[in-house]
KOLVEX-407288 format. One line per field, with one value per residue (C-alpha): chain; x, y, z. Coordinates in steps of 0.05 Angstrom, whole numbers, padded with zeros to 5 digits, m for minus. Each point is the difference from the previous one (the first is absolute). Layout:
N
chain = [A; ...] .
u = [X; ...] .
v = [Y; ...] .
w = [Z; ...] .
//
This chain:
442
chain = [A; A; A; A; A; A; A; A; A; A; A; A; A; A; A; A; A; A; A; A; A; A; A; A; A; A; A; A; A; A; A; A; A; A; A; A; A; A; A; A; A; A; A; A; A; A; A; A; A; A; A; A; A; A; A; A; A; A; A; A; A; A; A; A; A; A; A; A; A; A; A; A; A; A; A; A; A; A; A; A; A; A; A; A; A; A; A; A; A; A; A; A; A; A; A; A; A; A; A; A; A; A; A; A; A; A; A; A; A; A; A; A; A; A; A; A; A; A; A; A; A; A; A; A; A; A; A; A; A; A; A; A; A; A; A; A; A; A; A; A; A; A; A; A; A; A; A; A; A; A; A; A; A; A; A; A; A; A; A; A; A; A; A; A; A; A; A; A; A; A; A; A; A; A; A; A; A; A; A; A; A; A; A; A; A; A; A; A; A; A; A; A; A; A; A; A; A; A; A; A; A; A; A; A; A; A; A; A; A; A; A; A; A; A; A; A; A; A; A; A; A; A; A; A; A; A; A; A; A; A; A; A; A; A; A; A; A; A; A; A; A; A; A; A; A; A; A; A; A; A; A; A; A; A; A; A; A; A; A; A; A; A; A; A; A; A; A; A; A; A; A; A; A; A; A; A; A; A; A; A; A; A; A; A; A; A; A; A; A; A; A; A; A; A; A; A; A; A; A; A; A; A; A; A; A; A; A; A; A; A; A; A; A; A; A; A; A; A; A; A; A; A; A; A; A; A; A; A; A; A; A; A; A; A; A; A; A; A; A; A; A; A; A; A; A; A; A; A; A; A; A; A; A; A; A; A; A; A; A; A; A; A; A; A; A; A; A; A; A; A; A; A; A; A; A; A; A; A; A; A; A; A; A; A; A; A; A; A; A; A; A; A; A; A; A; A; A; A; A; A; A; A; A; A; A; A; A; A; A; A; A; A; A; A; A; A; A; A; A; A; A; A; A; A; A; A; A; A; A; A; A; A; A; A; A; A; A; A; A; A; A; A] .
u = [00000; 00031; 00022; m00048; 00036; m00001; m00057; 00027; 00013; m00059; 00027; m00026; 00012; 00015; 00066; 00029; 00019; m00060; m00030; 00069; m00008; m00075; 00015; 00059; m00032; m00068; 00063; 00033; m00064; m00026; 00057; m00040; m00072; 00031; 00032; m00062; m00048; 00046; 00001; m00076; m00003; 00052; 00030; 00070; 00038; m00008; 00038; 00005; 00029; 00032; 00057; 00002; 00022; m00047; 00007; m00036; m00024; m00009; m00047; m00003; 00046; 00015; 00017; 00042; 00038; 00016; 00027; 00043; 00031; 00009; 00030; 00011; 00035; m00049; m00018; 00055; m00004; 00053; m00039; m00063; 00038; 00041; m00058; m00015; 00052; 00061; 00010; 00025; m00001; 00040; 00021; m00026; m00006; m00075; 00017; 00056; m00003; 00016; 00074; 00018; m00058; 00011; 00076; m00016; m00051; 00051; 00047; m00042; m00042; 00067; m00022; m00070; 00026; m00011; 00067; 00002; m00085; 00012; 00061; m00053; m00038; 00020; 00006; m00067; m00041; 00048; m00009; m00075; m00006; 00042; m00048; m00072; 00022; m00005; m00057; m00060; m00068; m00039; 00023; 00014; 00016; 00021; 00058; 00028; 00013; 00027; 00044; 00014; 00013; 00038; 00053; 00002; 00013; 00057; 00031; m00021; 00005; 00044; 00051; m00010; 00002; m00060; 00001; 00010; 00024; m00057; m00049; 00016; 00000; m00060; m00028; 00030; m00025; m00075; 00004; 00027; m00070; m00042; 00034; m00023; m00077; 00013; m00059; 00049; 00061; 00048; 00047; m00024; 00033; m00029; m00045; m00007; 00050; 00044; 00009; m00005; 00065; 00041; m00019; 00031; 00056; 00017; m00014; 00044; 00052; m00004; 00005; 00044; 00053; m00017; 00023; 00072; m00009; m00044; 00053; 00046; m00026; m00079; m00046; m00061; m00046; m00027; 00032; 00065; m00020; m00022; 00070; 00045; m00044; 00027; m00011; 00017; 00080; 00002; m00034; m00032; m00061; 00022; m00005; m00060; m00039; 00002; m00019; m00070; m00015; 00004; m00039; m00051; 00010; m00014; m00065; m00024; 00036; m00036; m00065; m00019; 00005; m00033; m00058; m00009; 00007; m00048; m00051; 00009; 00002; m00078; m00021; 00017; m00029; m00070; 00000; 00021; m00013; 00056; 00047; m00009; 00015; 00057; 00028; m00021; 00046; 00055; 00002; 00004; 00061; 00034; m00007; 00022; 00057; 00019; 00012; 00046; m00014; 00019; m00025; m00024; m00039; m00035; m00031; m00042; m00044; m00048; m00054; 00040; 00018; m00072; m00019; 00060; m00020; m00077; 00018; 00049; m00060; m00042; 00046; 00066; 00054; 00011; m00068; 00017; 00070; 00022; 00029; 00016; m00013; 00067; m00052; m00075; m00033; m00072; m00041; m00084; m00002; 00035; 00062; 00047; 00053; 00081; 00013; m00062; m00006; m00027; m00023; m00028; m00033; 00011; m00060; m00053; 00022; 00001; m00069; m00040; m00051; 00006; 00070; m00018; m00073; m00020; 00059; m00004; m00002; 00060; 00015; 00050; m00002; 00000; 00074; m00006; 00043; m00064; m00024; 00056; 00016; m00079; 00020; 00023; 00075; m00002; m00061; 00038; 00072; 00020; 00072; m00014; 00022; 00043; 00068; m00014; m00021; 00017; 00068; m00017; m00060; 00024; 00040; m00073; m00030; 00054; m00005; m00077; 00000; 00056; m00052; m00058; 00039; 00025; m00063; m00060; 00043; m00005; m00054; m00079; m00013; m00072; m00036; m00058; m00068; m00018; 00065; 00033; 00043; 00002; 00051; 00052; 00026; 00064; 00055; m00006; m00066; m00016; m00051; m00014; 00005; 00051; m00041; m00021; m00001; 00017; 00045; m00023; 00053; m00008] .
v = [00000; 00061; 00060; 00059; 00060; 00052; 00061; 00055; 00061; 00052; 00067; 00070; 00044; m00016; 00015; 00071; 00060; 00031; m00065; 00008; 00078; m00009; m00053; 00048; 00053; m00032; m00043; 00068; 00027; m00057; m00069; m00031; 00008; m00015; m00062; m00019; 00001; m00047; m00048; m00002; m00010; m00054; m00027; 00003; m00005; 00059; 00027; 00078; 00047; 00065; 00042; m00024; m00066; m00064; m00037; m00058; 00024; m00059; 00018; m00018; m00032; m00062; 00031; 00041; m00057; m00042; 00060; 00020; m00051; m00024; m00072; m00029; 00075; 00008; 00072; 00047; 00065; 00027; m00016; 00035; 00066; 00007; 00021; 00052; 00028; m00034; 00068; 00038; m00054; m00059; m00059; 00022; m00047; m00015; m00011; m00059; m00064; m00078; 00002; 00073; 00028; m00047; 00012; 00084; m00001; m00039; 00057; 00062; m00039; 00018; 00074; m00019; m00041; 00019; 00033; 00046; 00011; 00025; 00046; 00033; 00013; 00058; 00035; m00008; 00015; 00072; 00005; 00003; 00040; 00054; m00003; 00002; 00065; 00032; m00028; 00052; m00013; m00011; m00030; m00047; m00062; m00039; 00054; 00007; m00076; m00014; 00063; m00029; m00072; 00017; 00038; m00061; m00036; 00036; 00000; m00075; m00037; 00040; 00042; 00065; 00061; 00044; 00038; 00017; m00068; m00022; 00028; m00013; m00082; 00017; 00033; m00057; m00057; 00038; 00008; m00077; m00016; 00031; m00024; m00073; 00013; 00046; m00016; 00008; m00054; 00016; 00069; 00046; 00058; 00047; m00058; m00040; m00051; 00050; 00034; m00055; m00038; 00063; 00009; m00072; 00021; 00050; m00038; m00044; 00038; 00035; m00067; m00037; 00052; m00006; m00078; 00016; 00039; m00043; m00058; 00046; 00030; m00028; 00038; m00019; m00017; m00048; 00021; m00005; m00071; m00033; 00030; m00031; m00070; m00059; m00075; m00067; 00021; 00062; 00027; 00072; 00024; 00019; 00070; 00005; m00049; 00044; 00059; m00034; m00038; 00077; 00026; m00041; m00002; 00075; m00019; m00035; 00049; 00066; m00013; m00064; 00025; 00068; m00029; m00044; 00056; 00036; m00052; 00003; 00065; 00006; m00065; 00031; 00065; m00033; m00047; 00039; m00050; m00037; 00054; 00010; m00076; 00006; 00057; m00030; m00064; 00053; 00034; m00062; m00015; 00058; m00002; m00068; 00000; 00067; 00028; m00049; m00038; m00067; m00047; m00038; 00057; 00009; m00061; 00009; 00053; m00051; 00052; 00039; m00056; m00034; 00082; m00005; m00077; 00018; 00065; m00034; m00051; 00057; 00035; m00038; 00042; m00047; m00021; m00053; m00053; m00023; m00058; m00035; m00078; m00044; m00060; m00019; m00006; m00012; 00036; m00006; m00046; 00051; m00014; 00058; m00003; 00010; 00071; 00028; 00063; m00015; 00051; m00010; 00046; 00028; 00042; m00035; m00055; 00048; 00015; m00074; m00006; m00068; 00017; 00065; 00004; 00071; 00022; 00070; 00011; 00019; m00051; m00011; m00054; m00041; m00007; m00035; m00069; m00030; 00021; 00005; m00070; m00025; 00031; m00024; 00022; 00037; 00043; 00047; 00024; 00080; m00026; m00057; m00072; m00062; 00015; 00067; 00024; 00079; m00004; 00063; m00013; 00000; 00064; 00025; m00009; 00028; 00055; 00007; m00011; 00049; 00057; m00019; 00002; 00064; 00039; m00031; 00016; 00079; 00010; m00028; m00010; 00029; m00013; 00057; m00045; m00049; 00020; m00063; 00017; m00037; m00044; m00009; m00074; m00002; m00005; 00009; 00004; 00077; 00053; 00035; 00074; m00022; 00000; 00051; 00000; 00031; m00016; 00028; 00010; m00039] .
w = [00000; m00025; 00059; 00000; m00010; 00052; m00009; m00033; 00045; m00004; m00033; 00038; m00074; m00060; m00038; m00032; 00032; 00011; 00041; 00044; 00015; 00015; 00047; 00036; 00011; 00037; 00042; 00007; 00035; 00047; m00019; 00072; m00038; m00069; 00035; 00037; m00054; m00040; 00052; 00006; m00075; m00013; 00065; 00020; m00074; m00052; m00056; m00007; m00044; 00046; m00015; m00074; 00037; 00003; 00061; 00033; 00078; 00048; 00049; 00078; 00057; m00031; m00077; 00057; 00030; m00068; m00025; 00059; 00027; m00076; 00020; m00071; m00022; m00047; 00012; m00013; 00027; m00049; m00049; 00043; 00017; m00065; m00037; 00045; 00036; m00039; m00028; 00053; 00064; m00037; 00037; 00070; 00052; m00016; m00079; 00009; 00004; 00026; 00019; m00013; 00045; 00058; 00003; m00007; 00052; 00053; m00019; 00003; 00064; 00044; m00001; 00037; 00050; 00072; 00018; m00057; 00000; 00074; m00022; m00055; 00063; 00036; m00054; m00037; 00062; 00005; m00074; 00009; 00065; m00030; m00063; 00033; 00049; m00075; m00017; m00009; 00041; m00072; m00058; m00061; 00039; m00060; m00033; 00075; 00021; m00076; 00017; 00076; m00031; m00060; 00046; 00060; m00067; m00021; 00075; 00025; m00069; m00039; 00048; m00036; 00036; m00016; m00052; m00066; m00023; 00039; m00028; m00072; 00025; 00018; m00062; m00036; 00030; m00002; m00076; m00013; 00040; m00032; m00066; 00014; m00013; m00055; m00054; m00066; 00015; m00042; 00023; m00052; 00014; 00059; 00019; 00064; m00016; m00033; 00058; 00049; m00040; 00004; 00074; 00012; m00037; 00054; 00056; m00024; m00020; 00085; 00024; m00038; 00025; 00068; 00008; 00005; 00055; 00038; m00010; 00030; 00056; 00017; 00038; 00038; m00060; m00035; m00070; 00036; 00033; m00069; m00034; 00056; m00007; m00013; m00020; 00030; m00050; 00009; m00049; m00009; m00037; m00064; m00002; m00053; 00042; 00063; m00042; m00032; 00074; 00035; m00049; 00015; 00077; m00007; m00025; 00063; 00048; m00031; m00048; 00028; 00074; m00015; m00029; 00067; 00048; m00034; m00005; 00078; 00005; m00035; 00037; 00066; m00012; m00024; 00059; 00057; 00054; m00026; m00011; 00082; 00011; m00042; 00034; 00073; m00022; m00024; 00070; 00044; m00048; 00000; 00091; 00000; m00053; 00036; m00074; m00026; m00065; m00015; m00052; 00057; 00032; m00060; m00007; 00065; m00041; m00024; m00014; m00038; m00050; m00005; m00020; m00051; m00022; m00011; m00038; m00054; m00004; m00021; m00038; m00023; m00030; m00056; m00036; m00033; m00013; m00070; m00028; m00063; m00014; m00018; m00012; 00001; 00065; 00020; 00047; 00012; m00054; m00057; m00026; m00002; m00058; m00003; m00018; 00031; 00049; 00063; 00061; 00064; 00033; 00076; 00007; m00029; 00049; 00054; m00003; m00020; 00047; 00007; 00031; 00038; 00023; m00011; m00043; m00002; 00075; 00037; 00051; 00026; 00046; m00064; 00021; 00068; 00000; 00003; m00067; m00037; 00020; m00035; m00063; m00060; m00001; m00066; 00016; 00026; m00048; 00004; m00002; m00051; 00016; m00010; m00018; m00029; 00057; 00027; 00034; 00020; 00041; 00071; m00024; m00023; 00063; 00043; m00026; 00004; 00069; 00013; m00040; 00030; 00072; m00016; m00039; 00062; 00057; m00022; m00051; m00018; m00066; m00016; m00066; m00024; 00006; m00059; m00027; m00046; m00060; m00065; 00002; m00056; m00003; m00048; 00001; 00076; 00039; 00026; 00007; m00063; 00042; 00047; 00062; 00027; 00076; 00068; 00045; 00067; 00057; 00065] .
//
């Protein structure tokens, strides 16, 4: 009796140009509804055209889980990423694979470890003290913790004074983001990958000339750490290597982590009766700890990281994960062939009902031991999974903490009434106007 052959896999829109921007820009304006509605139409496998790029989107925590711990290697993220970012992030951490990512991470892992993580300490909490006395009563939230992040980034990951040379990292890095969702994808020039590829260029160029130095004479930072690395002989980084990895370490130490803080930020000011538990937890830590902060201290503000947990449920930085397919596979009864694009999808996950009763609601006790011990392990991914995923994250929530420790003990953040800004999803989650809000002194 002959095999039947798999179903083939239901398409959202239909080929050409037009079909792909149509599709992009009703993603652009709601990609959870867009997302949803596909689900409810044709289950957890879907082909789309976006970005003049068609790609198959596996739906749900277990499309999550084959996909992420990918034990038969046959979901490549470099073949995922390249598409998008390969212009101006190329072989990053997250876009390598098998042998060359495992033996990377070990290297660049050294910088996170708990010795140097608590050296990065002292000076991150100063770092943001010194910053929020300068912070007005009302503003753009948004503009001033990308500011606030983008220099802790230059002093904690990088070892750049502030400044000038700063500031044009910064600038840099900014226009090589926004490069990666650019509609047109080829660098026309004046376009967004135009300008994105000669922002890389120099960002590379500053960095690249920096190595030396660092080999030399290494300072407390985590560019210096990953240049004096070495392997099981001896081995550095080769200098091109460390360049693309920090590059993309910047990534999760500035955009990612100012997107989070001000999902927090808005979530605390709309639920105030959590912001006050929150800052009751941060005052019984700050008596007890007598001021000093240690990586173990932090961990006794359990509030404060189920607050940070539900928000990146709500709204993770990153949307959505790439790969490319190095053979067929089959998922939900579809077989998904060699060559294809494949995405699954963070926040569509993050809000199924069947995975978090009431989705929209802010809640954080979600994130008691309790619960997140019933779950499905891959319902819940702001930092990815598998062997992909952040290295950064413990760095990422350090340094949360730290603001959060810093901004509640002094100020209340206050929201006008029924006040909740559009949001803009890519290429990082945030507020369309910045948010707006007061920060009351206490």
């Amino acid at each position: 009796m002959a095999k039947s052959m798999p179903p083939l896999i239901p398409r959202a829109n239909g080929e050409g140009i037009l079909s792909s921007l149509k599709m992009t820009r009703a993603y652009l304006r709601d990609p959870p509804g867009v997302m949803q509605r596909l689900y409810e139409r044709h289950g957890p496998v879907v082909e789309i055209g976006l970005f003049g790029m068609r790609a198959i989107v596996l739906l749900g925590p277990d499309a999550n889980e084959l996909v992420l711990l990918n034990r038969d290697g046959a979901f490549s993220s470099e073949l995922g990423w390249d598409p998008v970012i390969g212009s101006t992030f190329p072989r990053g951490l997250i876009s390598i694979d098998d042998g060359h990512h495992r033996d990377h991470r070990r290297l660049i892992g050294a910088a996170f470890k708990a010795e140097p993580m608590q050296a990065y300490l002292d000076g991150m909490r100063a770092g943001i003290g010194r910053d929020l006395e300068n912070w007005p009563l009302a503003l753009a939230f948004y503009p001033e913790i990308k500011r606030l992040t983008l220099d802790l980034a230059a002093q904690c990951l990088l070892g750049l004074p502030l400044g000038t040379r700063a500031t044009q990292v910064g600038r840099d890095f900014i226009t090589m983001l926004g490069a990666s969702t650019a509609l047109i994808r080829r660098p026309i020039i004046g376009g967004g990958l135009w300008r994105g590829m000669r922002a890389r260029r120099r960002l590379h160029r500053t960095l690249l000339a920096e190595i030396p130095q660092r080999r030399r004479s290494p300072g407390p930072d985590i560019f210096s750490a990953i240049c004096i690395a070495v392997d099981e002989h001896g081995a550095h980084l080769g200098e091109e290597a460390i360049v693309d990895h920090m590059s993309l370490l910047l990534m999760a130490a500035h955009d990612t982590t100012s997107s989070a803080l001000t999902s927090v930020a808005f979530l605390l000011g709309r639920h105030p009766e959590w912001q006050e538990r929150v800052r009751a937890e941060l005052r019984v830590w700050t008596r007890d700890n007598r001021g000093r902060v240690t990586l173990a201290s932090l961990r006794q503000l359990e509030l404060c990281e189920m607050v940070i947990s539900e928000a990146l449920r709500l709204m993770p930085p990153v949307p959505s994960l790439p790969r490319g397919l190095t053979r067929d596979v089959e998922f939900a009864g579809h077989r998904l062939p060699k060559g294809a694009s494949v995405g699954i999808h963070i926040l569509h996950t993050h809000r199924m009902e069947e995975l978090w009763p009431d989705p929209e609601r802010f809640d954080p006790m979600r994130f008691t031991a309790e619960e997140v011990r019933r779950r499905h392990r891959y319902a819940w991914l702001p930092f990815g999974g598998g062997a992909h995923m952040c290295l950064g994250l413990h760095f990422a929530t350090v340094q949360m903490k730290l603001f959060l420790a810093e901004l509640l003990g002094h100020r209340r953040i206050v929201l006008r009434e029924n006040y909740s800004p559009e949001m803009l999803w890519l290429p990082i989650a945030h507020p369309k106007d910045g948010l707006n809000l007061l920060l009351e002194k206490i």
